[in-house]
N, C-alpha and C positions, 0 to 999 in steps of 0.2 A: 754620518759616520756609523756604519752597521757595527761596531764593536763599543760603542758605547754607550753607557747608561741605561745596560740591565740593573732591574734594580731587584732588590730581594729581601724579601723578611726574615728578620735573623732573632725575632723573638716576638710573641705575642700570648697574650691570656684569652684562655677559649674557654668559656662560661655558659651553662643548658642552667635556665631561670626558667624559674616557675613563678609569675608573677613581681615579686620585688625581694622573692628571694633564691641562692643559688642552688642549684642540686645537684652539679659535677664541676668542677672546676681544673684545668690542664693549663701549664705553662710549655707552651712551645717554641721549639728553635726551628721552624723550616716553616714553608708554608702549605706543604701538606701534614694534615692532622686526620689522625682515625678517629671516627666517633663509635664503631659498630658496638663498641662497650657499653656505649650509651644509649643506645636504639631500643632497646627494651622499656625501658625509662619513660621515653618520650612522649607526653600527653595531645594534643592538641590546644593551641593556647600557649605552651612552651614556645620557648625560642631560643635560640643560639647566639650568645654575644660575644664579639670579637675586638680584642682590644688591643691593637698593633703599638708595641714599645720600642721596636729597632728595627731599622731599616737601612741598606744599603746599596750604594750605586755601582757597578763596575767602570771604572773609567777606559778609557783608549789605550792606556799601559798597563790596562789589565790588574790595577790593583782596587780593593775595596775602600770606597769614604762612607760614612756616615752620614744619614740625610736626616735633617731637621724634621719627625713625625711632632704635627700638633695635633695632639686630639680627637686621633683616627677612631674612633668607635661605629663596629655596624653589628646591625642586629636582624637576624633572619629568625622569621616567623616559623614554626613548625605547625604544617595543616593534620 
């Protein structure tokens, strides 16, 4: 069924860590985020951690559900 089960991030925390600790932190609604605020910043060694809290499916009637996130954590290395 092509018209179902887009699915979409509808909030996540976006964290630039420096080791074990944070050094910019953004609460986001979409799943495009700017970082170029934070580009100047950026060490090698740094990384980018992404912590997806809501998440949602489009169904075939076109309306939005809520999908069960466990523990969605990922972490990109900055070179």
């Amino acid at each position: 069924m092509p018209k179902d089960a887009p699915y979409r991030i509808r909030s996540m925390e976006v964290i630039h860590a420096r080791g074990q600790s944070p050094v910019n932190r953004m609460h986001a609604t979409s799943e495009v985020v700017d970082l170029n605020a934070w580009r100047p910043q950026f060490k090698p060694g740094d990384r980018i951690v992404i912590e997806i809290k809501t998440v949602t499916r489009r169904t075939y009637q076109g309306q939005d559900e809520k999908v069960e996130v466990k523990n969605e954590v990922h972490s990109v290395d900055i070179k």
